[in-house]
C-alpha positions as CSV (number, residue, x, y, z in Angstrom):
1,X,145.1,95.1,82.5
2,X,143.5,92.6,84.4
3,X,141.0,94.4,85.2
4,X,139.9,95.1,82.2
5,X,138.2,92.1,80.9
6,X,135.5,91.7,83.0
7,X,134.5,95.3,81.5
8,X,135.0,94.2,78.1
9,X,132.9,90.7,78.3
10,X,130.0,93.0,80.6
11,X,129.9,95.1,77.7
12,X,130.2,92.0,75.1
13,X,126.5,90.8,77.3
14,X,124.9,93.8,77.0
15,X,125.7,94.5,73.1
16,X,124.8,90.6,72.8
17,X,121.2,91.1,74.5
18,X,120.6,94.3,72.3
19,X,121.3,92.5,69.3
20,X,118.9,89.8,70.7
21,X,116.0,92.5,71.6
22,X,116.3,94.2,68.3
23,X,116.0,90.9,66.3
24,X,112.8,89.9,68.5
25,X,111.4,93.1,67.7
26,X,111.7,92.6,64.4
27,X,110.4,89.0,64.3
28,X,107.4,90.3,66.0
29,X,106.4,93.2,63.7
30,X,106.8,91.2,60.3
31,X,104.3,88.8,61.0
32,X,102.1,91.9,61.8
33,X,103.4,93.8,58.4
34,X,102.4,90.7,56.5
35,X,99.1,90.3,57.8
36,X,98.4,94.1,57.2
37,X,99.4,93.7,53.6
38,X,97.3,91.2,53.0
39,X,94.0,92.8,52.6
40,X,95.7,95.7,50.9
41,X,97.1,92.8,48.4
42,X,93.1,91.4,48.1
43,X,91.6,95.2,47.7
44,X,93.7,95.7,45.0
45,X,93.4,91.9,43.3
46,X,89.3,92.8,43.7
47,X,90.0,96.0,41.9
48,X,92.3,94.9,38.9
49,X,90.1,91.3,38.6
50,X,89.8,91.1,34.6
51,X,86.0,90.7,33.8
52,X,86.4,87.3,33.2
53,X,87.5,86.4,36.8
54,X,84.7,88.4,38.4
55,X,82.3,86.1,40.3
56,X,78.9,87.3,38.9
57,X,75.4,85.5,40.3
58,X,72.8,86.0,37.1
59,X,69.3,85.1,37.6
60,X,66.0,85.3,35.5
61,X,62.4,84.9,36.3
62,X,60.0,84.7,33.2
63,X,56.5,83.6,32.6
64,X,55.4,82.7,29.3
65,X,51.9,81.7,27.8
66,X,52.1,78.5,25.6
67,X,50.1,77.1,22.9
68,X,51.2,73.8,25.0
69,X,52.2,73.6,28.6
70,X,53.7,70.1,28.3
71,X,54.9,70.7,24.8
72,X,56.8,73.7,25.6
73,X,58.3,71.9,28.5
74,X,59.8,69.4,26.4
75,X,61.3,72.1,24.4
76,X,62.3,73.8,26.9
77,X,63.9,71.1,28.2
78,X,66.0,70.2,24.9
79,X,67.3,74.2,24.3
80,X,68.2,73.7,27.8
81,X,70.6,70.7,27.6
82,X,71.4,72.2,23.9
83,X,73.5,75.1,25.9
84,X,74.9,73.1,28.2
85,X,72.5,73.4,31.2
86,X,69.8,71.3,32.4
87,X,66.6,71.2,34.2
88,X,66.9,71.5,38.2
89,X,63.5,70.8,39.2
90,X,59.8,70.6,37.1
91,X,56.2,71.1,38.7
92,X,53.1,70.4,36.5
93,X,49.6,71.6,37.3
94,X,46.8,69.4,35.7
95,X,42.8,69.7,35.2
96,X,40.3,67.7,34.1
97,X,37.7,69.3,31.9
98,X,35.1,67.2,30.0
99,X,36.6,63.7,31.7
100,X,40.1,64.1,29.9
101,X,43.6,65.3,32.0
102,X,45.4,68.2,30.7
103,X,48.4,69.9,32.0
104,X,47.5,73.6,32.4
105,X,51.0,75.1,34.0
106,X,54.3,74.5,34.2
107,X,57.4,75.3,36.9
108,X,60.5,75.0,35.7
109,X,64.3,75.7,37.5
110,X,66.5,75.8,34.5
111,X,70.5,76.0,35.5
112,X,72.7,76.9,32.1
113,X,76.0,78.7,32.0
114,X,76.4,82.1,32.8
115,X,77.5,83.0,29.2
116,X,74.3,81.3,27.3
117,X,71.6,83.0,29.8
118,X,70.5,85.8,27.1
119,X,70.8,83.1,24.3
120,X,68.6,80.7,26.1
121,X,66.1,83.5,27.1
122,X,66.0,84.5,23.7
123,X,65.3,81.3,22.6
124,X,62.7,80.5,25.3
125,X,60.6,83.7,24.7
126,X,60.2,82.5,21.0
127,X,57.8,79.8,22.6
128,X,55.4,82.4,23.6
129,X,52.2,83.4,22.0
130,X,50.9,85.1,25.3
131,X,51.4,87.4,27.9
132,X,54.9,87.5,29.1
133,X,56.7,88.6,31.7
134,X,60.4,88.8,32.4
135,X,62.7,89.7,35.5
136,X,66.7,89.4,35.5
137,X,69.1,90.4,38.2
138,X,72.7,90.5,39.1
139,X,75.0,90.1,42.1
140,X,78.6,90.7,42.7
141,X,80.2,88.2,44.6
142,X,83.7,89.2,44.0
143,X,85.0,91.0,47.4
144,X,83.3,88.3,48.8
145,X,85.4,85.7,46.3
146,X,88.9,87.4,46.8
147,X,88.4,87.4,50.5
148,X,87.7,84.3,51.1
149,X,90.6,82.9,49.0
150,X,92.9,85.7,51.5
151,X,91.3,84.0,54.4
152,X,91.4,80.7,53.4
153,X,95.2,81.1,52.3
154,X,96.1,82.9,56.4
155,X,94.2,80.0,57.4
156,X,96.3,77.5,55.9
157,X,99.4,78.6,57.2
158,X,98.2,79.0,60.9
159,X,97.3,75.3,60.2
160,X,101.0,74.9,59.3
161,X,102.0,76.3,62.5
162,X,100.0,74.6,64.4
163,X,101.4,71.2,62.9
164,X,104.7,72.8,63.4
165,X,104.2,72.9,67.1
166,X,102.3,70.1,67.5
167,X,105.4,68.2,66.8
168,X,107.6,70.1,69.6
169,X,104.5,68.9,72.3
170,X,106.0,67.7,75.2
171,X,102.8,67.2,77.5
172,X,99.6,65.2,77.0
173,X,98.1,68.6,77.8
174,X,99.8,70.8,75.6
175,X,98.6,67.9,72.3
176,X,95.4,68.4,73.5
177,X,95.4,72.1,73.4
178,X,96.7,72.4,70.1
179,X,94.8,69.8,68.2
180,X,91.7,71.5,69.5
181,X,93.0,74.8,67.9
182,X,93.6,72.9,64.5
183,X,90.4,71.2,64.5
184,X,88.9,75.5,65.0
185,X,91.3,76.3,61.9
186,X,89.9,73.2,59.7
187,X,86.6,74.0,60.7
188,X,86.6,77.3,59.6
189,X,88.9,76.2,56.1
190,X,86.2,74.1,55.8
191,X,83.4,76.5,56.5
192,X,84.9,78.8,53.5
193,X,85.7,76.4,51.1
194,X,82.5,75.5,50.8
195,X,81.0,78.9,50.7
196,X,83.7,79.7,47.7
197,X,82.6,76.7,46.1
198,X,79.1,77.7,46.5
199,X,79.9,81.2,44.7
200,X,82.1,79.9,42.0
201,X,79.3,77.4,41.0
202,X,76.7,79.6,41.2
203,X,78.6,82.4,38.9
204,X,79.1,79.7,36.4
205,X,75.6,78.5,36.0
206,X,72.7,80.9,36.0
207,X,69.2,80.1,37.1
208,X,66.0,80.4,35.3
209,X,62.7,80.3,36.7
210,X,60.2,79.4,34.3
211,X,56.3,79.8,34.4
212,X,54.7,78.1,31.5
213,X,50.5,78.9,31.6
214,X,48.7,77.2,28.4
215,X,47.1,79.7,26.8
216,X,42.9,79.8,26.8
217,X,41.3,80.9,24.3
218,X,38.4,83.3,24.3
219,X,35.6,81.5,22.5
220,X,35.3,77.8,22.8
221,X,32.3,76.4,21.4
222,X,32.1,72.3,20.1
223,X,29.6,69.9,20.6
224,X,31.4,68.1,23.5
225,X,31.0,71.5,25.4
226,X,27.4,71.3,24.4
227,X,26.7,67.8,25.8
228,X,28.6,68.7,29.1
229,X,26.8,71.6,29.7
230,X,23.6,69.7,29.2
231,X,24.7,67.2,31.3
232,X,25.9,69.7,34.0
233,X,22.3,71.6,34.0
234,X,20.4,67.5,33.9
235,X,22.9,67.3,37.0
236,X,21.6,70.6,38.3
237,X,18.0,70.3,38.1
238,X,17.9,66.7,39.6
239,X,20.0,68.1,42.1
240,X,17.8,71.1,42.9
241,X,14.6,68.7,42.7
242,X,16.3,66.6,45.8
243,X,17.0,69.3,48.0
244,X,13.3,70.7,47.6
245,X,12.6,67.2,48.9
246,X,14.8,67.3,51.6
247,X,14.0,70.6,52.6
248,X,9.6,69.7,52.7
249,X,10.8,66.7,54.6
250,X,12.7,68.6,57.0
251,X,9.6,71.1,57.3
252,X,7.4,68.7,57.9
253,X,9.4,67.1,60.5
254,X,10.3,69.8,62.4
255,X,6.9,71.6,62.1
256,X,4.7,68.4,63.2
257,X,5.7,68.5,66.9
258,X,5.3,72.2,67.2
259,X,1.4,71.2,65.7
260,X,0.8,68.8,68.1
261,X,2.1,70.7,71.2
262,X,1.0,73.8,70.2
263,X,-1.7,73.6,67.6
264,X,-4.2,70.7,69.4
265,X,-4.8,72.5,72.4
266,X,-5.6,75.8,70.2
267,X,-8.0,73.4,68.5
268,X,-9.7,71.5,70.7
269,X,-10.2,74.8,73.0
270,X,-12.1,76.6,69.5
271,X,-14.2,73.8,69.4
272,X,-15.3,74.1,73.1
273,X,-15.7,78.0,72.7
274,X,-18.0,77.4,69.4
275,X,-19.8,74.5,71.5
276,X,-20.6,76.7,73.9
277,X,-21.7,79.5,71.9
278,X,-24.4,77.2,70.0
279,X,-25.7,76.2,73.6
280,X,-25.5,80.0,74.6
281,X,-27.8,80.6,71.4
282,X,-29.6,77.7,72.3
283,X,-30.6,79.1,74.9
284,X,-31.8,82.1,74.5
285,X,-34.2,81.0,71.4
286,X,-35.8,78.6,73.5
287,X,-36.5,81.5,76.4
């Protein structure tokens, strides 16, 4: 009888181990279940998102002629702020014609809410009189969206566990070595935050860039135009009087000193030859 016991508590151990094995094994795999479930969980959130939770990036280029660039800006500007938007960023292109400054082009950014972009379009085109041109396109930020909320989420509990153990540190070492892994996981929280920020703001405001070009018209005939086109060929004439000048001067100066190296001995050795020629004839009449 004895002799049995150590039997039975050797085979207490070993039933005691298994039972210890098994629930290790299992401890192990559900962390790995888990994280395969998750992007199964975040494919199928993408595919059932209700239209009104898809992240959608709208944008519109358009190019208008204007009666008035800087009127039309100002207008622009009010329908703008009327929707709920506002102007990003304005660039203005000004002449001068006939002494006076006049803006001849406008840049605009425009940023309104996703939901007013065809009523602030519509209302924008009204403005035109011109040539128009117009551009809109979409992107689906979505996948990208419900991903990074997944990620962000496995992030934050590995941030947890980290904490978790950072508690249980016993060693100057071991602190160090898991503070610098939660400073990687905040980095990268961080990192994809912002980019989800960046993709929920730029869903929910749309941006319009806006080309305003005032409009010319074909025939333009007044008497200022008259008197600066008088003065512009006065201006012309005088001009083309002084560089005839400058150009004889020039001539002159540059043809002088070929005269005088060239041209005196070619003169002064005709008038030998022709002297000598009268003597020659001389000469001969007198024989």
């Amino acid at each position: 009888m004895a002799n049995r016991f150590p039997s039975i508590s050797k085979a207490c151990t070993v039933l005691a181990l298994a039972l210890l094995g098994l629930y290790g094994c299992k401890t192990d795999e559900a962390p790995a279940s888990g994280a395969a479930a998750m992007p199964a969980a975040s494919a199928k959130t993408s595919q059932d998102a209700a239209p009104s939770a898809r992240k959608v990036i709208r944008r519109a280029e358009l190019s208008l002629q204007v009666a008035s660039a800087a009127s039309a800006q100002t207008e622009v500007t009010r329908i703008a702020e009327r929707h709920g938007g506002y102007v990003a960023s304005a660039t203005r292109d000004v002449t001068a014609e006939s002494a006076e400054r006049s803006t001849s082009g406008v840049t605009l950014t425009l940023r309104v809410p996703a939901e007013k972009l065809s009523a602030v379009l519509e209302q924008v085109k009204r403005l035109g009189i011109g040539a128009e041109t117009e551009r809109i396109s979409s992107e689906d930020a979505t996948d990208e969206y419900v991903d990074l909320e997944a990620r962000i989420e496995n992030q934050r509990r590995l941030e947890t566990q980290f904490l978790e153990i950072l508690k249980t540190a016993h060693t100057v070492t071991d602190a160090l070595n898991v503070q610098r892994e939660l400073a990687s996981v905040r980095t990268d929280i961080d990192r994809m935050e912002g980019r989800r920020r960046f993709i929920a703001k730029e869903a929910a405001l749309s941006t319009i860039e806006l080309r305003l070009s005032t409009a010319r018209p074909l025939v333009r005939a007044s008497l200022s135009d008259f008197t600066t086109a008088a003065r512009g060929a006065y201006s012309d004439s005088i001009n083309v009087g002084a560089g005839l000048i400058a150009f004889g001067i020039r001539f002159v100066g540059i043809s002088l000193p070929i005269l005088v190296v060239f041209g005196l001995p070619l003169m002064l050795g005709a008038i030998a030859f022709r002297r000598h020629q009268r003597r020659r004839a001389a000469a001969l009449l007198s024989s």
